[in-house]
N, C-alpha and C positions, 0 to 999 in steps of 0.2 A: 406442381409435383405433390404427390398426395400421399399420407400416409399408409400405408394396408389394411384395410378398414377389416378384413378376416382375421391376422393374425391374431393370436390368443395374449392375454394380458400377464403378466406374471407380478407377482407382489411382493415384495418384500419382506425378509422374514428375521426380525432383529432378536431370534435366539434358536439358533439354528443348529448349536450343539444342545439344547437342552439344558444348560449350565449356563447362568448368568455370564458371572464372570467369565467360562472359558470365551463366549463367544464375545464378551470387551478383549479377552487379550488377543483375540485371532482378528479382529478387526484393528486393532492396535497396531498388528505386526508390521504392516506396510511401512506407516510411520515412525514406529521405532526404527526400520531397517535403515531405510533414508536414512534419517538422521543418526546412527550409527556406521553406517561408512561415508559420511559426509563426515563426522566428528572424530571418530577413532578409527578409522582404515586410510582417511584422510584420502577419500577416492574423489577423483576428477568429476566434479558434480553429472555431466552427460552419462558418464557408466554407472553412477552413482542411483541417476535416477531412472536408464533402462532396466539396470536389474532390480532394481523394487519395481518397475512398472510388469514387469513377468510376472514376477513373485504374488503383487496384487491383484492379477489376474487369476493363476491358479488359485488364487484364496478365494477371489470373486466364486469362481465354476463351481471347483471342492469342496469348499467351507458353507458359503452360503448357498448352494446350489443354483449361482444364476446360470441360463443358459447361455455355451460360448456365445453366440451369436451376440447376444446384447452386451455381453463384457466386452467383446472387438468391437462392436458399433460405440458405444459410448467409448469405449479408449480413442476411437477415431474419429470423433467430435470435440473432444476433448482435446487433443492433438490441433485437430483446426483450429481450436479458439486459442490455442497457444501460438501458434504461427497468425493468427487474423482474428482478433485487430494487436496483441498483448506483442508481440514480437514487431508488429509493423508500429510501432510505437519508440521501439529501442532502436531500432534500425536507424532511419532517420534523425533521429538525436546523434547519432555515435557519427553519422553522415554529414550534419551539423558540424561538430566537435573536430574532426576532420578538416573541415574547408575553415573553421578559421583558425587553424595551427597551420596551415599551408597559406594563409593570406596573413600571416604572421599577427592576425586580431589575439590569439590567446596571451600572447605576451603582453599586448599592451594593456590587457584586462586585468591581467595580473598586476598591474602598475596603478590602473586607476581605482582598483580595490583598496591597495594598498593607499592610495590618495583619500579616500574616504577612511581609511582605517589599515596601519600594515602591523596591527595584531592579531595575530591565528584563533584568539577568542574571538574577538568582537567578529573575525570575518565570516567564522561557523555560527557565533547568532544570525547576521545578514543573508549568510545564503543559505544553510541547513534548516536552519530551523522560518526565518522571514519567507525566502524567497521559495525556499521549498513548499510552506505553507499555501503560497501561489497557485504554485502549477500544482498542485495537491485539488486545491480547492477548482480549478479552470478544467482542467482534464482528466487528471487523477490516474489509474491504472497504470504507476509505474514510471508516468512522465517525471515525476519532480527528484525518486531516488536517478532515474537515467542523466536526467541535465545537470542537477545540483553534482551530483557524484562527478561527473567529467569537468563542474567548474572547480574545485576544489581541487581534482588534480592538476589543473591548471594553472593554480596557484600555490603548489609549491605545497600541500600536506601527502603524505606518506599514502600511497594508495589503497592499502589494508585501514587503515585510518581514516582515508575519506568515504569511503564504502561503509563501514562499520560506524562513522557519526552523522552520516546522511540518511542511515534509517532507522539509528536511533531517533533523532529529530522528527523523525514524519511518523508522529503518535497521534498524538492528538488532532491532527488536521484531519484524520483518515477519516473520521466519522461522518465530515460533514463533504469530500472528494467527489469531483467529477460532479458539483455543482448541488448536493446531495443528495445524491444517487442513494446511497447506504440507505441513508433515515426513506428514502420513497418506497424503496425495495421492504424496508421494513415493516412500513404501514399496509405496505399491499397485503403482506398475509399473515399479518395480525386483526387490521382494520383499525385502529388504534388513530384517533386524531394525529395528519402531520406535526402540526404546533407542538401541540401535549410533546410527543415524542422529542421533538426538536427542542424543545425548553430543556428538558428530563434531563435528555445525551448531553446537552453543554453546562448544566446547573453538573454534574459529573463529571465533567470535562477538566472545571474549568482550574478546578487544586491542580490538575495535572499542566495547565497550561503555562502555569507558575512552576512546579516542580523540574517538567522534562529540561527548560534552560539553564537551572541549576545544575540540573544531573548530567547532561549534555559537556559543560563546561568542568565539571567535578571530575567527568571519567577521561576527558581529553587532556587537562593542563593539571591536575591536582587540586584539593580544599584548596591551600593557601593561594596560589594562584587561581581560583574562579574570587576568593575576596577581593580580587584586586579590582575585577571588573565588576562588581557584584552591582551597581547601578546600574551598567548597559543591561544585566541579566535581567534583574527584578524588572525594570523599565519593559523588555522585551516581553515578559513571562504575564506581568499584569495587564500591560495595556491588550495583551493577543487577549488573553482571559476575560477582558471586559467588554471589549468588542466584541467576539464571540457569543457571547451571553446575550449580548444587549441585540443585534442582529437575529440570534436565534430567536427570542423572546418574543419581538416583535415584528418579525419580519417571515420567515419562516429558515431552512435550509439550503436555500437554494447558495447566498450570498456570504454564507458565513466567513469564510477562508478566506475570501477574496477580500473581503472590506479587514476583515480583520491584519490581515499578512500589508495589504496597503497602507494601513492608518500606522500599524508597528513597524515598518521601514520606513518610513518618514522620518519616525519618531527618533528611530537608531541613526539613521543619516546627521539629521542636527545636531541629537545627543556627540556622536562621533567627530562632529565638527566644529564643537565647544567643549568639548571634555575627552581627554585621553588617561589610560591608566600608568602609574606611577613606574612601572617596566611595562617595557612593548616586547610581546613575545612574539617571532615569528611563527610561520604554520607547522616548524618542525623543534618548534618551543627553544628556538633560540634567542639569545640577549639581542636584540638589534642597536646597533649606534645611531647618532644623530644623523651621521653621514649617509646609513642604508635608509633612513626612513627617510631624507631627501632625497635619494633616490626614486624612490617610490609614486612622488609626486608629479601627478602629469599634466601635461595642455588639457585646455580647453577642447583642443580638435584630437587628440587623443582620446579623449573621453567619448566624444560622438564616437570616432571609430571603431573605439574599443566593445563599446553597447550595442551598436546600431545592430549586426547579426541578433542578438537579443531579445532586444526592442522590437525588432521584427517577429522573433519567434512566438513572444509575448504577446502581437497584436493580432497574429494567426489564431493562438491556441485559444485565446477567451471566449471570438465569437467562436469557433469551431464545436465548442461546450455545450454553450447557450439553445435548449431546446427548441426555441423556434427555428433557430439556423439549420442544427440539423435534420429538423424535421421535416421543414423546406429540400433538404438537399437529399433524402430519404426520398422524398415524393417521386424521383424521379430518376434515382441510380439504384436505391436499393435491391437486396433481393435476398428474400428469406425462402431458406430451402428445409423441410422439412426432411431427418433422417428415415428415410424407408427403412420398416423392422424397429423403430425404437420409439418415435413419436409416437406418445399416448399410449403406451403398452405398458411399461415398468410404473406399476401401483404402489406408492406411497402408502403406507397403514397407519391406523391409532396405534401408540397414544403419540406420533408427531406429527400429524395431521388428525383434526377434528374426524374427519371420515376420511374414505379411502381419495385417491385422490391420482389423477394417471397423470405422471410428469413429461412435458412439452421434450421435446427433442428437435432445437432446431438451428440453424445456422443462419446467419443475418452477416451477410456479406454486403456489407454498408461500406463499399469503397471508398463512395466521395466525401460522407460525412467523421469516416474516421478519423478519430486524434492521429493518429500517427499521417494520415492524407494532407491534414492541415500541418503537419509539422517539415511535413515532405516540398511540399510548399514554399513554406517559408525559408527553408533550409536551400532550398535551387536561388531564391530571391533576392536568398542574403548572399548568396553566391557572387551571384550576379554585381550586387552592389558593392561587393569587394573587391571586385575591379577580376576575377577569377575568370577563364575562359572553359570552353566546355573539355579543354583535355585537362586542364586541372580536377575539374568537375569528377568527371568520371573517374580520374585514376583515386581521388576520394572515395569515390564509391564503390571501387575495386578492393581499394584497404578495407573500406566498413565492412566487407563481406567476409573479407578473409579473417577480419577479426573476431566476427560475430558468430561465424558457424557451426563453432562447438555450441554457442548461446541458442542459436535455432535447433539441434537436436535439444538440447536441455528445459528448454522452456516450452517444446509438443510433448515432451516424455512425460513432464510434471503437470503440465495440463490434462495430459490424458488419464495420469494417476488420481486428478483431484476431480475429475468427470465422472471414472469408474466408482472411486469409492460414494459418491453421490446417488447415481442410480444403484449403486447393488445395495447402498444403506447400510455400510462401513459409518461413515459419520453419524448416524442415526442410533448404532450401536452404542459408540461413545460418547456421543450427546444424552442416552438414555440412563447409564452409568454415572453421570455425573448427576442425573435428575433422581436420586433413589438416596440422598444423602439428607434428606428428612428439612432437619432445623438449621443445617447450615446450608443449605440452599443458595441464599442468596449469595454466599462466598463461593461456591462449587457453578452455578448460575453464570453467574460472570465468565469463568474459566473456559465456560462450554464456547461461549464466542470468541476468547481465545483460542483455543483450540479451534475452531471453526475458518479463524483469519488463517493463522497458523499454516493450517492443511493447506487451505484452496487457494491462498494469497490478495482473497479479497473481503472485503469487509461488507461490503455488498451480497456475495456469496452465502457468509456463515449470519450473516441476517436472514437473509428467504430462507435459508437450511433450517437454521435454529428457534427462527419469530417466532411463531407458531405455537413450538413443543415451548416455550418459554411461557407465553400466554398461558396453555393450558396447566401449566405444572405449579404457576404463578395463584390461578385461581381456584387448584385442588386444595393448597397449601396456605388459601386467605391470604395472601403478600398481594401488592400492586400490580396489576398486568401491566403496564403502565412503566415502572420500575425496571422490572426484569426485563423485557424488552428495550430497556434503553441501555438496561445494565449489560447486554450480549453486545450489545454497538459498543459500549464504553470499553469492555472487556476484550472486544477484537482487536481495537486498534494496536495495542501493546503487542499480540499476535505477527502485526501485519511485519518487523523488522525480522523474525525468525522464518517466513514463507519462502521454502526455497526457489519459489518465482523473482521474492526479492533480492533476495542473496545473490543469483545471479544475473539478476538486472544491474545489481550493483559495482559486482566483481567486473562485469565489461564496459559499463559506464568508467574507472578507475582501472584500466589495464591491469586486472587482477584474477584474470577467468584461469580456471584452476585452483583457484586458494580460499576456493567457497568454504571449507571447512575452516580456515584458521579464521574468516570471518563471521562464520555463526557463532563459533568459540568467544568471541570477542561480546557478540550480543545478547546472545542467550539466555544468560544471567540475570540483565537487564530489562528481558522482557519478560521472564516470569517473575519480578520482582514485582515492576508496575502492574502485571497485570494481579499478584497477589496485595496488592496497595490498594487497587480499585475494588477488589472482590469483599476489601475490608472497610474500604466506606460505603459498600451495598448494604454488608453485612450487620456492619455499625446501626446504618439510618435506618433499617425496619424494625432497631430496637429503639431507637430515637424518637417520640412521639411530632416533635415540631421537626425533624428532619423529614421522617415518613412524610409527614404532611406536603412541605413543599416541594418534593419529590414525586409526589403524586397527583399533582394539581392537573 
């Protein structure tokens, strides 16, 4: 199926009132709307996000004058990729999560947590922040806030609470997710050495990789109460930070996440099992007695049980990752459909692209090799090994849906929002705006791939978006291409907890769908803080002559 090699091309036109600013604030509008009736009308994220997906339409037509035709085609690719593979991801998991509350495994998880550790800090180091780090680094796109999010409720933290520190937690892994996808994405249309890049994004990283476990623990239990456990923290924060670095450096992105979240659970295991802190808080920050934390402690055959769904899921989703695998499995299920009317029509312009530039429009219906196919998998398997039969099965599968369905409007709506503003060059708008801010750049720099995560919910996305115009703004303004490009990856991840893809990945992961707004409320703060943290050690090291340097190597 082939694109229309007659129809005419249209280009993008990033000032379309004539008036700088008007036309940042009329590309802005979308975003702002979102997120003011997600945050003060406090509306049900699916109506929340069809009527901004209207509303970004008529701006698309009106404002910029794209033709309808290409605003409804990109909204409806858009829409696809929300529903496949990003939705066939949550599904699954939530299917997962399911069958072992009905094979009674969440209980006894709950128990063998609590045998490795039954305080609600140390268990959000282990699985928010460790184990998240994991499936961040193995699959990435939403797997690690879906599963971490569902164990946490599982274990007894407050479901506004475990949605709200499971993507607090997933900051810094994001860079290097889905095996490093982001940093390949980023090299493609910059050109920009993998390594270089990959050194840069974690040499940036890595303050934060120490930081977010403090902050993590700070905003869940209180200062005094994270001193308590301030060994498990720092232990956690330095060792990811140094693995991280040391992987990146010499290895490249591919491994980062993975080696690092493995070699830091180990570590917190033992630590865990030779040191506890002076109060044991539970996950709803209560005193625990001697009595309840005996309780806690299980068998040996407990513990397989309790894992084993898990450990399965775990042993699916890494090869599922791993390029050759699915390349292998591409060769021969695939099938990429190019959008008739859109593929190769909508022209990209200077200054965010070197020259003009005709953006791809196309759908890649990778059944067999997607994450969510391998999680689907694993989830029937572990089924199976739980002794579960196929009416059990299915009437799981029955709940998954009915629980999820506001989730599948929600997540094609906001898909189709962050398609359209892409091709009509909404984000291009406001990536441009921030690029016009002279000498402080490398702190307004940053922000732009915040804002890029933010929008489209991927950190991959606002890299290919932003690489580029980053490069070029980089080297009108004599700063690092180098830098700045890492600094857009460094600067999205922070992003990635306010993208109301994650919000609601999260809200249904935690039986929380509908109360996306009191959980942005919760993050918000949080992620323009860090992502103003990072914008100021960009900002800092291009005035820094020995930091420039090894920032720029």
């Amino acid at each position: 199926m082939l694109a229309n090699p007659t129809l005419k091309t249209w280009a993008q036109g990033y000032n379309p009132t004539g008036h700088i600013w008007l036309s940042t604030a009329l590309a802005a509008m979308p975003l702002v709307l979102l997120l003011a009736l997600m945050l003060a009308v406090r509306m049900k994220a699916h109506r929340a996000a069809l009527i901004t997906l209207l509303i970004a339409i008529a701006t698309a037509v009106v404002g910029f004058h794209m033709p309808v035709k290409l605003a409804l085609l990109s909204t409806m690719l858009g829409g696809m990729y929300g529903l496949f593979p990003i939705f066939w991801i949550i599904l699954p998991v939530i299917f997962l999560y399911e069958l072992t509350v009905r094979a009674g495994r969440f209980a006894l998880l709950q128990q063998c947590v609590g045998g490795i550790t039954a305080d609600g800090r140390l268990q959000l180091l282990l699985i928010a922040f460790t184990l998240g780090a994991f499936f961040e680094g193995a699959s990435g796109f939403g797997t690690p806030v879906a599963v971490c999010g569902a164990l946490l409720l599982g274990l007894g933290f407050e479901p506004l609470q475990a949605a709200a520190y499971v993507l607090l937690a997933n900051t810094a892994p994001v860079a290097f997710g889905a095996l490093g996808t982001p940093v390949i994405g980023l090299h493609g249309v910059t050109g920009i050495d993998t390594l270089q890049l990959t050194r840069t994004i974690a040499l940036l990283l890595t303050p934060f990789c120490v930081i977010v476990p403090f902050w993590l623990i700070t905003s869940f239990a209180g200062f005094r109460s994270m001193l308590e456990v301030w060994p498990a923290v720092l232990l956690a924060g330095g060792l990811f930070g140094a693995v991280q670095l040391t992987v990146a450096t010499f290895h490249g992105p591919w491994l980062v996440n993975i080696a690092a979240s493995l070699i830091t659970l180990v570590a917190l295991v033992i630590l865990c099992r030779h040191w506890k802190p002076r109060t044991i808080l539970g996950p709803r920050l209560q005193v625990l007695t001697d009595s309840e934390i005996a309780l806690c402690t299980p068998s040996a055959s407990d513990v397989r049980r309790a894992l084993t769904p898990w450990l399965i899921l775990a042993l699916f989703v890494a090869p599922w990752g791993t390029p050759a695998f699915s390349h292998w499995l591409d060769s021969f299920s695939a099938i990429t459909v190019p959008i008739r009317g859109l593929h190769l029509v909508v022209l990209r312009m200077p200054p965010i692209v070197p020259m003009s530039h005709a953006e791809p429009a196309t759908f890649l219906f990778n059944w067999l090799s997607a994450t969510g196919t391998g999680i689907l998998i694993a989830a029937i398997a572990a089924g199976f090994t739980m002794g579960l039969g196929l009416r059990d099965m299915l009437g799981a599968a029955r709940e998954t849906i009915i629980k999820t369905r506001f989730t599948m409007i929600t997540i094609a709506a906001l898909m189709g929002l962050a398609f359209l503003t892409r091709y009509c060059g909404l984000d291009a708008v406001l990536g441009l705006a921030f690029a016009r801010t002279g000498s402080l750049y490398p702190f307004f720099g940053t922000l732009i791939g915040w804002l890029g995560t933010a929008s489209t919910g991927s950190d991959t996305s606002s890299n290919v978006l932003f690489g580029s115009l980053q490069k070029l703004t980089a080297q009108q303004l004599g700063l690092s291409a180098t830098l700045m490009a890492a600094a857009n990856s460094g600067g999205g991840v922070m992003g990635k907890m306010i993208a109301p893809q994650s919000v609601v990945v999260a809200s249904t992961a935690t039986e929380s769908y509908g109360k996306e707004g009191s959980i942005l409320r919760m993050v918000i703060l949080h992620s323009l803080a860090l992502a103003c943290l990072m914008g100021s050690l960009v900002l800092v090291s291009v005035h820094i002559p020995f930091l420039a340097r090894l920032l720029s190597r």
